[in-house]
C-alpha positions in Angstrom: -112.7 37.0 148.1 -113.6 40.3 146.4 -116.2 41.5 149.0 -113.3 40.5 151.2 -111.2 43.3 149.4 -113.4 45.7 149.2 -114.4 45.4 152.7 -110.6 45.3 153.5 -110.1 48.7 151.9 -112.7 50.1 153.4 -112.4 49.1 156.7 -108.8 50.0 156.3 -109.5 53.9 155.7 -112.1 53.8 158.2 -109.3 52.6 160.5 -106.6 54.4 160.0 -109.0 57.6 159.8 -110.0 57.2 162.9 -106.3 56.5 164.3 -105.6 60.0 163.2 -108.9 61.4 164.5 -108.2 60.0 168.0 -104.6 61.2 168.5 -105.8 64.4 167.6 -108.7 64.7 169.4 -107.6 66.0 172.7 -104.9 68.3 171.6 -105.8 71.8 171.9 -105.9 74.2 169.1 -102.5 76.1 170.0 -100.7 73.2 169.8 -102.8 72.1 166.6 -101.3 75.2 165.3 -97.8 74.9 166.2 -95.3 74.2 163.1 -93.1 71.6 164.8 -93.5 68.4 162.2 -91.2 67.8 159.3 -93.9 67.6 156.9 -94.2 68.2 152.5 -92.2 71.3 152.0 -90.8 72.0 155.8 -92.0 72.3 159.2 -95.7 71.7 159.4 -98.9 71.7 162.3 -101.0 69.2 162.7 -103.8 71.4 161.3 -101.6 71.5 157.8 -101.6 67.6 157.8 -105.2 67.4 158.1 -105.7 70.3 155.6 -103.1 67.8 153.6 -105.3 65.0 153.5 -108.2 66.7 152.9 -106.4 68.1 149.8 -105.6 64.8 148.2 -108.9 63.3 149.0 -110.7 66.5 147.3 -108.4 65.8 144.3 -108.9 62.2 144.6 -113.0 62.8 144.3 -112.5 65.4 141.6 -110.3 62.8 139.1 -113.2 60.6 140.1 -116.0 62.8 138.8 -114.7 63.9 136.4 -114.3 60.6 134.9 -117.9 59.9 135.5 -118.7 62.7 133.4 -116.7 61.1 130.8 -114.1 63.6 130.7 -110.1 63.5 132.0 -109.6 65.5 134.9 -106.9 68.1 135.2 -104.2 66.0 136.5 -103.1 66.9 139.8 -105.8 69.9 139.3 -106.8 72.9 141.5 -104.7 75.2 139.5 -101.6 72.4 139.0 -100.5 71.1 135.7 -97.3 69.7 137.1 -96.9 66.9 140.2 -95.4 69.8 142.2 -95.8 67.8 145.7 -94.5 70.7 147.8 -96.3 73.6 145.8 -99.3 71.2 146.3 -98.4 70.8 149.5 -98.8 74.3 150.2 -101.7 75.1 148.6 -103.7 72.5 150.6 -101.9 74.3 154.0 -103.4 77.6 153.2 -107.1 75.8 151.3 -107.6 73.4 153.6 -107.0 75.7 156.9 -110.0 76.5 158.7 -110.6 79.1 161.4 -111.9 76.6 163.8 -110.3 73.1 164.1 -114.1 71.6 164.2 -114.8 72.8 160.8 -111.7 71.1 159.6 -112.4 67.9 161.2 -116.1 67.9 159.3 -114.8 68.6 156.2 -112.5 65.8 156.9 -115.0 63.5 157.8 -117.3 64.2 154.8 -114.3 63.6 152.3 -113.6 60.6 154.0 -116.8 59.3 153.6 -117.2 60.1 150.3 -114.4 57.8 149.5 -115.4 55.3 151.6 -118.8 55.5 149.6 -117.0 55.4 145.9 -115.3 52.4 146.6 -118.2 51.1 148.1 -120.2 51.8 144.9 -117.3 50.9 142.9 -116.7 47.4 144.2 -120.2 46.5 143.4 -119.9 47.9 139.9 -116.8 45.3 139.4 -114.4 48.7 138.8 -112.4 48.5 141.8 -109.8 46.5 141.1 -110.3 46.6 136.9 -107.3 47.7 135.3 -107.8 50.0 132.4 -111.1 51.4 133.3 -110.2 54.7 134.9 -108.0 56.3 132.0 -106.7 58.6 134.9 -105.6 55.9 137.0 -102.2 55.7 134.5 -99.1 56.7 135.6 -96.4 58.9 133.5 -94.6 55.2 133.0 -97.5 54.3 130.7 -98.1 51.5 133.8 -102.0 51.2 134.8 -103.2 51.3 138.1 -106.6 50.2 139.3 -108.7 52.6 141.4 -108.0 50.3 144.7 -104.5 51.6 144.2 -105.1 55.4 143.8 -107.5 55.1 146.8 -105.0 53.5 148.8 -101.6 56.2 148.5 -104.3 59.0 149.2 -105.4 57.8 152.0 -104.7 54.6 153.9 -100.8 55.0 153.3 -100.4 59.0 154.3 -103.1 58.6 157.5 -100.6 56.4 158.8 -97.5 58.9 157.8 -99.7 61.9 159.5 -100.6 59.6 162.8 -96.8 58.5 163.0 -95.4 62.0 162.6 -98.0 63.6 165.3 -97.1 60.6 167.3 -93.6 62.0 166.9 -93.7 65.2 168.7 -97.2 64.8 171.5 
């Protein structure tokens, strides 16, 4: 049933990756660039979500090493001490906000697959789902999360928000 999970997750960011990817792909880059979406911190393009997801996917991999190196990441990181979602918000726009729309979508790519590899890698080490192994993986609460979870709210869950709010105005 594990393998079933792991695949599930997997397959699941890989899905709703390439949801994303495909509604995007045809739309041209002045409308890419067009602030029409009610997005994190006002109106938004679609090259701002993307830049958004690549910016919790980079943070997502940096927690990751970090702990791999045995040490406790910055937490959110990149020059944030606080959970300041619209400063962070923000800071991915501008980071994450290539001059050509391609160059976005292979940095996208690559971070996408790099998660996909971790919890590859991560499911045959028996971590996935292990509670209490990442000490990053706890919330403010004190409550532990296993690293399925933290996988899953930064990407699975806001592919599907970006794809629906595209959806919204195309």
């Amino acid at each position: 049933m594990k393998k079933e999970l792991r695949a599930l997750l997997s397959k699941n960011i890989q899905k709703e990756y390439n949801k994303l990817i495909s509604i995007i792909a045809d739309i041209n880059r002045k409308d890419r660039l067009t602030q029409c979406i009610e997005g994190t911190g006002g109106l938004v393009s679609i090259a701002d979500l993307i830049a958004y997801q690549i910016g919790w996917g980079t943070l997502l991999l940096t927690w990751y090493k970090a702990e791999l190196k045995r040490k406790m990441p910055e937490m959110p990181g990149q020059g944030f001490d606080t959970w300041d979602y619209v400063g962070l918000a923000h800071h991915f726009y501008k980071k994450y906000h290539y001059d050509g729309y391609r160059k976005q979508e292979q940095k996208f790519h690559k971070i996408v697959q790099e998660i996909i590899d971790m919890v590859e890698h991560e499911y045959e080490r028996n971590h996935l789902d292990a509670i209490g192994i990442w000490d990053w993986c706890t919330l403010k609460s004190g409550k532990k999360w296993p690293l399925s979870k933290w996988v899953q709210v930064n990407t699975v869950a806001p592919y599907k928000k970006a794809a629906s709010l595209i959806k919204k105005v195309i």
